[in-house]
Backbone as CSV, one residue per row, in Angstrom:
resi,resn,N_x,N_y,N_z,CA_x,CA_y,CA_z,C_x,C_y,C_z
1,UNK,10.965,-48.357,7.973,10.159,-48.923,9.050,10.969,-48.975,10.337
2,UNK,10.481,-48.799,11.418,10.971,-49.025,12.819,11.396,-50.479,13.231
3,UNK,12.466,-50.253,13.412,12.959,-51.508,14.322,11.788,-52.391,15.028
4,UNK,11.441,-53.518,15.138,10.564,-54.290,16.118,11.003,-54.208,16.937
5,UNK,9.969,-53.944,18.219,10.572,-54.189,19.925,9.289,-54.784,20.560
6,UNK,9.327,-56.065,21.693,8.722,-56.264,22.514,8.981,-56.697,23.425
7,UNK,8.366,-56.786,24.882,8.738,-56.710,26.437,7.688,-57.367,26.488
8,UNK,8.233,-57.867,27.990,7.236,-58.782,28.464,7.939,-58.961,30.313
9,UNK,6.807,-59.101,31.411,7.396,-59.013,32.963,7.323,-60.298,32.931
10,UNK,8.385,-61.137,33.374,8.047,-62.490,33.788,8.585,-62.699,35.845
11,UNK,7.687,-63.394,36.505,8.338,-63.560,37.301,8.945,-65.099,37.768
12,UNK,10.039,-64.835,37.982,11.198,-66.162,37.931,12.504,-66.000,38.336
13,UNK,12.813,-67.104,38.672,14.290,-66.754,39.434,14.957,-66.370,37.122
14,UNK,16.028,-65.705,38.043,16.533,-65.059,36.651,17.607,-66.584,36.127
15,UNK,17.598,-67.406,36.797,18.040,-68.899,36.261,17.766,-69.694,35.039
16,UNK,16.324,-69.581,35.814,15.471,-69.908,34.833,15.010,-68.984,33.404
17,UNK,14.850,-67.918,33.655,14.826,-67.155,32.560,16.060,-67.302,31.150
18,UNK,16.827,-67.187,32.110,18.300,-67.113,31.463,18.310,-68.757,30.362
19,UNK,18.207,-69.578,31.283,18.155,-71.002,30.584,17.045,-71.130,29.594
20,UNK,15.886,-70.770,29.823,14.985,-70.999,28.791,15.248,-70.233,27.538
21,UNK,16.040,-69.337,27.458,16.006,-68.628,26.081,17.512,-68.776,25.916
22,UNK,18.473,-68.451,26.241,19.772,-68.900,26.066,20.106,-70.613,25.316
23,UNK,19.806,-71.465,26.064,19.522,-73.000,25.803,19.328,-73.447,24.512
24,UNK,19.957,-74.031,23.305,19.344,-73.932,22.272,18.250,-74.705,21.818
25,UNK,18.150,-75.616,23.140,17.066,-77.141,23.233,15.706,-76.218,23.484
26,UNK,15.502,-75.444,24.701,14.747,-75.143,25.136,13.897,-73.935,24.288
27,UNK,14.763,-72.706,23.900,14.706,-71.625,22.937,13.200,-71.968,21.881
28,UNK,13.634,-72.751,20.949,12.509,-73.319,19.860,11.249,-74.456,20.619
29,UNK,11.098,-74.207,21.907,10.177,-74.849,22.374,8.658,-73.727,22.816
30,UNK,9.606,-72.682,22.568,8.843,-71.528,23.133,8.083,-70.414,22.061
31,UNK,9.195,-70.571,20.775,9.457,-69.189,20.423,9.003,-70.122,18.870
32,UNK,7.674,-69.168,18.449,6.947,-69.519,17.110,8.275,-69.161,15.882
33,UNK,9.243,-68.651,16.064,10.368,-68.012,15.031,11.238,-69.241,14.641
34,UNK,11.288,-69.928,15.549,12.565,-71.441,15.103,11.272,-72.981,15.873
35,UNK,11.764,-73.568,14.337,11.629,-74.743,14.709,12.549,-75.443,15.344
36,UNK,14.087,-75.582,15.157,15.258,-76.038,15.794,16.718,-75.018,15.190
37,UNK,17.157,-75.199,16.581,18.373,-74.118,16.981,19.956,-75.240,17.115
38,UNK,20.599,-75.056,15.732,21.635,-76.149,16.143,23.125,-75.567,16.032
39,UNK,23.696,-75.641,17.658,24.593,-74.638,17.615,26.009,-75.661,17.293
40,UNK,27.123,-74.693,16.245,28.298,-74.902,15.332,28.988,-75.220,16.610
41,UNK,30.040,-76.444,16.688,31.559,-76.283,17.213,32.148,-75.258,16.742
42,UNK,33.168,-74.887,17.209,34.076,-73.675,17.294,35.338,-73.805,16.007
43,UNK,35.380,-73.157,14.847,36.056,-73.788,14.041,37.783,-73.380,14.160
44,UNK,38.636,-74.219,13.524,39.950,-73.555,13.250,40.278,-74.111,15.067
45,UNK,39.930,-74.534,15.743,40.461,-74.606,17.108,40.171,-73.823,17.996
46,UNK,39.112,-73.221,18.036,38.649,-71.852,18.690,38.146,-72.214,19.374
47,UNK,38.598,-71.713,20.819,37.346,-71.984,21.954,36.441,-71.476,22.267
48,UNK,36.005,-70.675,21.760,34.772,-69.721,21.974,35.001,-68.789,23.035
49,UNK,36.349,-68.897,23.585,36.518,-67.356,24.708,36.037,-65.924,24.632
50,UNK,35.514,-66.138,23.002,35.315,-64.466,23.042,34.102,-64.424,23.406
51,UNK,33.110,-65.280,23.516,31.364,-65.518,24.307,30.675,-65.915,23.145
52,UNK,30.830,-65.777,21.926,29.933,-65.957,20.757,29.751,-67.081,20.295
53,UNK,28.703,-67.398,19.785,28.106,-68.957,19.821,27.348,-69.028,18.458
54,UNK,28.018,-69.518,17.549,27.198,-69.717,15.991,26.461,-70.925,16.132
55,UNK,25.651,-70.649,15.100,24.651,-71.531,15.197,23.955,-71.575,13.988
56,UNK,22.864,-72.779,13.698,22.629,-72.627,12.128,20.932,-72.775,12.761
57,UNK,19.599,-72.355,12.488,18.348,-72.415,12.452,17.374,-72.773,11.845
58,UNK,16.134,-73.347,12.071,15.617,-73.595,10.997,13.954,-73.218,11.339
59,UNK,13.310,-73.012,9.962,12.050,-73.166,10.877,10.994,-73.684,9.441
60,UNK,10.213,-74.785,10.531,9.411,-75.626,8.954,8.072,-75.204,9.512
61,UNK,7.335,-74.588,8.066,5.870,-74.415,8.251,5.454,-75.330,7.663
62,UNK,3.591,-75.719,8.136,3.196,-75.230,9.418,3.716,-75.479,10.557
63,UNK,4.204,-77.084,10.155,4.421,-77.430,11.653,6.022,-78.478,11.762
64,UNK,7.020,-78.686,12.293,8.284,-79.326,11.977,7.850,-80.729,11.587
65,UNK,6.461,-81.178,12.168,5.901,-82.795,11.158,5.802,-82.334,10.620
66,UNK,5.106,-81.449,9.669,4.304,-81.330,8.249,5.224,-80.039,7.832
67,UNK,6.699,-80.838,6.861,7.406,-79.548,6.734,6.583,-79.019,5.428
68,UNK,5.524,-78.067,4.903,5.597,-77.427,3.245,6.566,-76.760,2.854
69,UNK,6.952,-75.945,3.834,8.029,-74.984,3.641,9.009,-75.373,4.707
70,UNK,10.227,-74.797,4.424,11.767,-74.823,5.392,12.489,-73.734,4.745
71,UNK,12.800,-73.020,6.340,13.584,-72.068,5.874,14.594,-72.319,6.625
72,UNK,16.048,-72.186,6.377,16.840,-72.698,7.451,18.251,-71.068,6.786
73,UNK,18.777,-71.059,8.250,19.689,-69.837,7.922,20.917,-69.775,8.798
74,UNK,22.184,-68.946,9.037,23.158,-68.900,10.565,23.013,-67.728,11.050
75,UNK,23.508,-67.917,12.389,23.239,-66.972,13.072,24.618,-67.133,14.116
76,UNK,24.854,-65.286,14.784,25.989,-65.375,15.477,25.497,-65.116,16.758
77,UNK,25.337,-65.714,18.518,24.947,-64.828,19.503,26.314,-64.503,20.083
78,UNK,25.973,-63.294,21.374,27.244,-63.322,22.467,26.315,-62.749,23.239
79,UNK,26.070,-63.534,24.539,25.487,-63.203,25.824,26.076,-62.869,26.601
80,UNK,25.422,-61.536,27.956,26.694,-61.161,29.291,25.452,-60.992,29.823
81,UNK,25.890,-61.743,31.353,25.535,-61.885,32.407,25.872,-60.577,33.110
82,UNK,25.471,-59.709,33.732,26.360,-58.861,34.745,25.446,-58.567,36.059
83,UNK,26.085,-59.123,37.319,25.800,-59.091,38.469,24.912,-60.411,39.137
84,UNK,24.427,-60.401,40.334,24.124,-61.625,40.421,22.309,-61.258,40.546
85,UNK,21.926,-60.310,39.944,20.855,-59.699,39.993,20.119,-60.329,39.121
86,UNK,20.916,-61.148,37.882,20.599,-61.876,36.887,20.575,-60.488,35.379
87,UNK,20.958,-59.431,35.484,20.703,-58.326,34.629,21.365,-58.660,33.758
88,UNK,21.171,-58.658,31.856,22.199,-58.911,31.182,21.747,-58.855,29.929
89,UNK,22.585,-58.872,29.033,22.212,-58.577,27.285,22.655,-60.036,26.597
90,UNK,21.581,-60.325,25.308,22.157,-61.110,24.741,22.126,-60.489,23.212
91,UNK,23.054,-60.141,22.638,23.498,-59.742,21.210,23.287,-60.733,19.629
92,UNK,22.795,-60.696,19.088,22.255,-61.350,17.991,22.389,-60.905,16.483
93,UNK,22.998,-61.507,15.736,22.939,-61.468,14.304,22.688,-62.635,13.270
94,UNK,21.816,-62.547,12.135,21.444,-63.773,12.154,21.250,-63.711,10.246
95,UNK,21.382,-64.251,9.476,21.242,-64.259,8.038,20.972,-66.071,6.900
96,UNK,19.811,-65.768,6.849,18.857,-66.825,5.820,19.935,-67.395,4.896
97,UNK,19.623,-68.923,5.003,19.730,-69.299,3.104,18.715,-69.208,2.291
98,UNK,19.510,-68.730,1.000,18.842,-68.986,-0.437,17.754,-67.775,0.058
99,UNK,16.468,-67.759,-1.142,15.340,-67.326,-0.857,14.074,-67.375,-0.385
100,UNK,13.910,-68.310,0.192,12.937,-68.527,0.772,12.132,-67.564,1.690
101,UNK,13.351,-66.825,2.923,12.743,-66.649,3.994,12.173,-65.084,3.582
102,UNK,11.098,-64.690,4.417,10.592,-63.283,4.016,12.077,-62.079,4.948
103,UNK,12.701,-62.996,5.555,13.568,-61.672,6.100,14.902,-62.202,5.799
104,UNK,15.198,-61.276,5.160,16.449,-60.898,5.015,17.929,-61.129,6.525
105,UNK,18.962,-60.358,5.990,20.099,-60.339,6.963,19.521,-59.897,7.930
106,UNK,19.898,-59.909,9.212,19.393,-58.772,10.213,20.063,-58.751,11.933
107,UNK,19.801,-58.192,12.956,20.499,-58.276,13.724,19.479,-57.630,14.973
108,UNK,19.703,-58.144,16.055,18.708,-57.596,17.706,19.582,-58.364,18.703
109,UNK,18.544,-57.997,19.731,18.897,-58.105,21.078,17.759,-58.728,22.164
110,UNK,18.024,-59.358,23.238,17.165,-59.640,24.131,18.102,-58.875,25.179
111,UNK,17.277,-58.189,26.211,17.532,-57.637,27.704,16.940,-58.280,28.695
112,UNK,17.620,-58.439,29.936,16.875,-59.199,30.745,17.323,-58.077,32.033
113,UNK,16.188,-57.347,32.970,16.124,-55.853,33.131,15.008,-56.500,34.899
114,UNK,15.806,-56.595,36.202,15.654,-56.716,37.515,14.604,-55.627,37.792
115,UNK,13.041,-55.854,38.007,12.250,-54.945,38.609,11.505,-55.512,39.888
116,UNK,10.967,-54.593,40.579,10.508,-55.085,42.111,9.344,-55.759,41.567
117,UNK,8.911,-56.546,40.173,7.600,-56.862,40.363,8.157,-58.350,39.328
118,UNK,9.821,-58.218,38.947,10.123,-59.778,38.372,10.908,-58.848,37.185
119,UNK,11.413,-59.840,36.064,12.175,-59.736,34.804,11.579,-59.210,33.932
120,UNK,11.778,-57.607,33.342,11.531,-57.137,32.144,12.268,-58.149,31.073
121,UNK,11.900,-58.576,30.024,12.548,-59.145,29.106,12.050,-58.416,27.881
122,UNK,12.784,-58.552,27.140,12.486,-57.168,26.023,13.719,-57.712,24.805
123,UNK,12.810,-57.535,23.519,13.375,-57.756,22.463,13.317,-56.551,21.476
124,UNK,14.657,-56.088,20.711,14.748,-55.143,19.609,15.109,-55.551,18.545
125,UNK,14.873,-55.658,17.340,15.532,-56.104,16.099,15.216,-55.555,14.840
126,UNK,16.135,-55.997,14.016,15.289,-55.275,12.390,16.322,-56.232,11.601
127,UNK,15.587,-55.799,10.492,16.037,-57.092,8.767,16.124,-56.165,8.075
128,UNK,16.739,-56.601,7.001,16.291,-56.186,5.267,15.441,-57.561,4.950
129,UNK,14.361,-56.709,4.279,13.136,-57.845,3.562,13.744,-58.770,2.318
130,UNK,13.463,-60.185,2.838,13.756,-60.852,1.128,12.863,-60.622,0.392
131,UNK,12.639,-61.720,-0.584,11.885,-61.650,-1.585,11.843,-60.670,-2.360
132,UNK,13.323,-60.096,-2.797,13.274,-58.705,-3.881,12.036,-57.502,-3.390
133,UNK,11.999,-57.305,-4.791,11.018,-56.135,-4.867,9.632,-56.639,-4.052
134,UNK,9.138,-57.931,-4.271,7.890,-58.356,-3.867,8.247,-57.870,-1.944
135,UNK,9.333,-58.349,-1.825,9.584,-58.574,0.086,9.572,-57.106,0.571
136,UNK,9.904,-56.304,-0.261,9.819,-54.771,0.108,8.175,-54.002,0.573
137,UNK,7.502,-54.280,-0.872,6.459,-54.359,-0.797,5.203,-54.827,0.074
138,UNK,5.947,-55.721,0.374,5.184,-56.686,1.464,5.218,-56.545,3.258
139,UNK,6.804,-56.182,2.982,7.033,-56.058,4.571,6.275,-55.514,5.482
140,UNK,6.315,-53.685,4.979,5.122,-53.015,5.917,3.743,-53.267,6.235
141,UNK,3.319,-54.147,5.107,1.568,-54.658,5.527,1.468,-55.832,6.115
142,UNK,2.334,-56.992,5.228,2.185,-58.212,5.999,3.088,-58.842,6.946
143,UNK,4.293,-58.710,6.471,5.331,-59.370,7.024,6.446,-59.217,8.463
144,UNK,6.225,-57.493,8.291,7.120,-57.123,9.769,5.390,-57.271,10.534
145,UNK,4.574,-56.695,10.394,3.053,-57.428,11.299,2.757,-58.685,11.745
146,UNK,3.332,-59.427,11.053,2.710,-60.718,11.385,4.260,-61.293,12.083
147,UNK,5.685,-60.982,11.779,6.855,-60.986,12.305,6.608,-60.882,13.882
148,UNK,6.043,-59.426,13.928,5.778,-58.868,15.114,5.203,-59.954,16.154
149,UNK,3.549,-59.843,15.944,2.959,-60.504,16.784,3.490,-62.233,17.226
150,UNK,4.255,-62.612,15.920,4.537,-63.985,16.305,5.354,-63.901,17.696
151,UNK,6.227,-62.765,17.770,7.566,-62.632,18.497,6.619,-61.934,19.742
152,UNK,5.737,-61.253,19.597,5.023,-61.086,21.340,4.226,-62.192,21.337
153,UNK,3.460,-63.202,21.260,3.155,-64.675,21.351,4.127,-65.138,21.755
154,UNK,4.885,-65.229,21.498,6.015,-66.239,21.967,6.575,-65.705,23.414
155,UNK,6.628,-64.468,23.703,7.621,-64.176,24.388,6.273,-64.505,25.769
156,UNK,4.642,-64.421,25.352,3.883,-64.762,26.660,3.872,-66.186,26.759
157,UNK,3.903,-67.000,25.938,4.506,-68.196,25.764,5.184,-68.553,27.149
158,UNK,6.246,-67.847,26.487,7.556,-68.216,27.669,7.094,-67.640,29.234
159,UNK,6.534,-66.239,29.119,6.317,-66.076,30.225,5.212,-67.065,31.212
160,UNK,4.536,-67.812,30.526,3.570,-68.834,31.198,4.543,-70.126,31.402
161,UNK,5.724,-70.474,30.948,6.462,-71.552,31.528,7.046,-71.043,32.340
162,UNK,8.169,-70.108,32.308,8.656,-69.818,33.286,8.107,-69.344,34.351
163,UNK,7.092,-68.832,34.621,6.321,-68.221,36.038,5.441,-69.365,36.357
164,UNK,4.266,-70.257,35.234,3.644,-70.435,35.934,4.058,-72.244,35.648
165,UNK,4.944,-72.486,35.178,5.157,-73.917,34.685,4.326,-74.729,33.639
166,UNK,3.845,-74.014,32.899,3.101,-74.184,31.775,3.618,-75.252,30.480
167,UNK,3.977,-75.837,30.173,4.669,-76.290,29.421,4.329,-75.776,27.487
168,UNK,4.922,-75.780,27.234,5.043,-74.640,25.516,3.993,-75.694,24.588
169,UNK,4.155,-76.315,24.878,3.284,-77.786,23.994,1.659,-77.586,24.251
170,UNK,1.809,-77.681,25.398,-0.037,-76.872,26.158,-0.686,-76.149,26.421
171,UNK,0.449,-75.009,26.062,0.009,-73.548,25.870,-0.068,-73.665,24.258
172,UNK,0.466,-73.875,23.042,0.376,-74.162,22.239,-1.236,-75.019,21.477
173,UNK,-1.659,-75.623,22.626,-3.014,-76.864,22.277,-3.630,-75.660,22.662
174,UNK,-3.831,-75.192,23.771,-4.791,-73.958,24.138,-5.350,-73.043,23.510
175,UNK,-4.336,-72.278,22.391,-4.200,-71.734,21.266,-5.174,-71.757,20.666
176,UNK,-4.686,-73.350,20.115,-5.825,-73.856,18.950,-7.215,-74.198,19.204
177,UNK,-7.417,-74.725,20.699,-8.544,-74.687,21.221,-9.191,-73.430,20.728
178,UNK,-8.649,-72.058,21.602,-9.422,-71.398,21.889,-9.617,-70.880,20.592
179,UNK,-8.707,-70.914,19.448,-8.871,-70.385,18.073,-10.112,-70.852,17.016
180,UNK,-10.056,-72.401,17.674,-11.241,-73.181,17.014,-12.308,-72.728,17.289
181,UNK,-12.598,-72.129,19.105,-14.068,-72.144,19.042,-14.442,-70.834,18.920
182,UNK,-13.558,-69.737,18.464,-13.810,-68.705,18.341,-14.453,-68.641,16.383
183,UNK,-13.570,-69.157,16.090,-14.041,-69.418,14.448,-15.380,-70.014,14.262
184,UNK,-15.527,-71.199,14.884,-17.178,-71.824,15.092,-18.033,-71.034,15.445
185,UNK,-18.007,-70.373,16.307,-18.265,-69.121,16.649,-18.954,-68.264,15.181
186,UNK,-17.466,-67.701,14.624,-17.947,-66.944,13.671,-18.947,-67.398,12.641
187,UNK,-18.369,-68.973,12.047,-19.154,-69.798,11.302,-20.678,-69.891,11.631
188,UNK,-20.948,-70.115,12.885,-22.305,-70.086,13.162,-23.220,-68.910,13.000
189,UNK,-22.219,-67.653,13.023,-23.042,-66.283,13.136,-23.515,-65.846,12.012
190,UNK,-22.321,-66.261,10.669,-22.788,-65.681,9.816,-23.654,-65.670,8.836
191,UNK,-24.806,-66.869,9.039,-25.431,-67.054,8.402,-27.422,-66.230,8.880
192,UNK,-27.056,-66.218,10.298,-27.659,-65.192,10.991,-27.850,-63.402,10.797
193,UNK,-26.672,-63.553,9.821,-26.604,-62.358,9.516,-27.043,-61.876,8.485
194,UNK,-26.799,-62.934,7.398,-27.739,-62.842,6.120,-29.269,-62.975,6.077
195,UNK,-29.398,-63.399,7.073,-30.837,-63.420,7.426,-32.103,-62.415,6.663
196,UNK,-31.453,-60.829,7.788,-31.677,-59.838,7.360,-33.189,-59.547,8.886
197,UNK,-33.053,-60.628,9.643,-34.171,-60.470,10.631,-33.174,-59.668,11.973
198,UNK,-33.992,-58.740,12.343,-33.014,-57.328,12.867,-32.681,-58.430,14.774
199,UNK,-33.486,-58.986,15.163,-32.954,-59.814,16.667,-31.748,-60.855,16.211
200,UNK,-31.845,-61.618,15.057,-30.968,-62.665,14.755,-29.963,-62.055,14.429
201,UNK,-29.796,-60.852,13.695,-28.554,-60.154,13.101,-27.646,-59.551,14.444
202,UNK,-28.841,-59.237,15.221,-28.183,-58.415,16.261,-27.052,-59.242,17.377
203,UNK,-27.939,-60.764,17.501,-27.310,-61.459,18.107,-25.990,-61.614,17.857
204,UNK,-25.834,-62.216,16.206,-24.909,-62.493,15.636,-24.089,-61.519,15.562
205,UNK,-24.365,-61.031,15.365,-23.085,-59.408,15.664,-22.240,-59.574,16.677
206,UNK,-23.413,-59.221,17.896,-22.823,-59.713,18.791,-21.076,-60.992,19.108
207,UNK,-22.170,-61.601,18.759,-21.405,-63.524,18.832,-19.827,-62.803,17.698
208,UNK,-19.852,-62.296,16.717,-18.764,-62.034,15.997,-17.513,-61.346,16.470
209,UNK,-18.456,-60.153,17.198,-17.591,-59.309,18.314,-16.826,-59.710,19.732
210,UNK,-17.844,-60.917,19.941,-17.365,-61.299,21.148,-16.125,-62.186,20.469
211,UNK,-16.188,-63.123,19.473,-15.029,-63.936,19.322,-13.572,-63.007,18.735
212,UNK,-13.769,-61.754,18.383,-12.702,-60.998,17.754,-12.292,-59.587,19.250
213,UNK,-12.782,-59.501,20.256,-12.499,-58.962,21.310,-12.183,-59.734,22.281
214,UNK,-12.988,-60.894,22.904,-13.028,-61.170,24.171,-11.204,-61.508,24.457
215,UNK,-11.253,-61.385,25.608,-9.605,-61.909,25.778,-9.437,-63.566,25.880
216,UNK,-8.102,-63.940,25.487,-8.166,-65.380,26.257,-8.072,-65.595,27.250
217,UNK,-8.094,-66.871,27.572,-7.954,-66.922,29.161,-6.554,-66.500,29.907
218,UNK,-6.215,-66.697,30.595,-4.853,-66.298,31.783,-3.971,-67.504,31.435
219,UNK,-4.325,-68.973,30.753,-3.303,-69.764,30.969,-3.451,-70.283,29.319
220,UNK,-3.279,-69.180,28.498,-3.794,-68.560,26.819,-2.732,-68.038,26.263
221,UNK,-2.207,-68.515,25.521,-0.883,-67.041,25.394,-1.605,-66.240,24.356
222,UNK,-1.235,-64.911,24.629,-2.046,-63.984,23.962,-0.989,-63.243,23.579
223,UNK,-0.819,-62.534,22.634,0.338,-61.681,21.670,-0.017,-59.495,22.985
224,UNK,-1.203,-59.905,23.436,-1.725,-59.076,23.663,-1.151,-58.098,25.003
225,UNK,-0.705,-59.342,25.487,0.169,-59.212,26.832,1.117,-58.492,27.157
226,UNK,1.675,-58.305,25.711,3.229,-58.218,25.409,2.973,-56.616,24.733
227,UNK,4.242,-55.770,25.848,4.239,-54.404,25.227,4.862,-54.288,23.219
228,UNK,4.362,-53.477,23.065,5.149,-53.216,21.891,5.740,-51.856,21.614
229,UNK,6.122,-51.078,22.282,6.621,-49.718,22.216,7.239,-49.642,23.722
230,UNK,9.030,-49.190,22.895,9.534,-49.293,24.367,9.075,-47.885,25.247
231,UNK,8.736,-48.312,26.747,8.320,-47.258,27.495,9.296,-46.121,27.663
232,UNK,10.427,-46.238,27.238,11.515,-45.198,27.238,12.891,-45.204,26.670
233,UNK,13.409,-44.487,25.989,14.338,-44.803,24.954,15.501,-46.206,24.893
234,UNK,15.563,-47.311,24.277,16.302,-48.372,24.347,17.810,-47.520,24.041
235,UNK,18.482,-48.276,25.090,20.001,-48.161,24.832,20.336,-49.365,23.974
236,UNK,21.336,-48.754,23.213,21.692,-49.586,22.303,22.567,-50.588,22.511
237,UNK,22.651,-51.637,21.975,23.153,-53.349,21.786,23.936,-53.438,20.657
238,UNK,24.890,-53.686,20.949,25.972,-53.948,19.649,26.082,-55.554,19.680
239,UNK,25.427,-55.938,18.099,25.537,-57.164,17.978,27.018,-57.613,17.632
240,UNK,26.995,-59.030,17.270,28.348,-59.313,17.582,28.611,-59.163,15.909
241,UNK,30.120,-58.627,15.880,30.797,-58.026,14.620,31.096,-59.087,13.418
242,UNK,31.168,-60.118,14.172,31.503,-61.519,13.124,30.543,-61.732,12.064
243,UNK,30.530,-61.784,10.654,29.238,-62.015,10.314,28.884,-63.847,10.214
244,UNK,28.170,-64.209,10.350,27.523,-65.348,10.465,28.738,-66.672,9.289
């Protein structure tokens, strides 16, 4: 399977960009992948001069109140800034405890890429699948898919705080709003459909199509926003060599 990649234009001073995803407070406020990001002191006396920043992660479904599941794992970053343009790479490697999580070891990158219209931000990564034989199996239909879209959601997420001051909590309620009344929606149609009366069916069709096309709104985060194929060959990111 192909590496995951997604981009996204945000416009913002590159300050702010930089802080919202760098930050380990801010990071899991945005990003459906971590519930909380808790970064290691430096062991053995190490000051961290070499840029790399361990850290241990966690993420509880559904929701960090209502843990059913917890998956918690470490991870190594090293971020570079270069120029005052705000242009710069952040390097990532990251590996699960135990079995729980559907992904395996794995390793990516975020770019943060100066255009006349604001910040390309753009993510590349790939895993080995857990869950044995089952996680193999699984990956290509359910798991790098649904991996995917979580990680372009998130990244319009972010782009609605940082550009438009949105806060992640209310873009988050919006979500569910708009998820609810699209389902009611469906709920109501389909009984219109069994009908078998050709105006009521038609309607309902309708009403089904509209809740599985229409777009969300502009202040909606939508997975939809977010490119998923880089527009031209990614240069490569060497994550950091340490393993976790």
């Amino acid at each position: 399977m192909p590496p995951l990649f997604v981009d996204t234009l945000v416009r913002c001073d590159a300050d702010v960009l930089w802080r919202l995803t760098q930050d380990p407070a801010q990071h899991p406020r945005w990003d459906l992948r971590f519930s909380a990001i808790h970064p290691e002191a430096p062991a053995d006396g190490a000051d961290g001069a070499d840029g790399r920043q361990r850290f241990t992660y966690v993420l509880s479904l559904p929701h960090p109140c209502l843990p059913l599941v917890t998956v918690t794992g470490t991870g190594v970053s090293a971020g570079e800034r270069r120029g005052a343009d705000g242009r710069g790479t952040s390097a990532l490697r990251f590996s699960p405890h135990g079995r729980l999580s559907p992904l395996g070891e794995g390793s990516g990158y975020w770019r943060y890429e100066p255009t006349a219209r604001g910040f390309r931000f753009s993510t590349g990564y790939d895993y080995t699948p857990g869950w044995g034989p089952l996680g193999r199996l699984l990956d290509p239909v359910l798991v790098r898919p649904a991996v995917g879209w979580a990680t372009a959601w998130s990244f319009d997420r972010l782009r609605l705080w940082a550009q438009e001051g949105l806060d992640p909590a209310r873009a988050r309620d919006r979500a569910l709003a708009d998820a609810a009344a699209r389902a009611l929606l469906v709920a109501l149609a389909v009984p219109a459909l069994r009908t078998g009366r050709p105006r009521g069916a038609a309607v309902a069709a309708l009403a089904v199509a509209a809740a599985a096309l229409v777009p969300v709104g502009r202040g909606t985060p939508s997975a939809r926003r977010c490119g998923r194929r880089p527009v031209r060959p990614e240069r490569p990111v060497s994550a950091p060599v340490s393993a976790p």
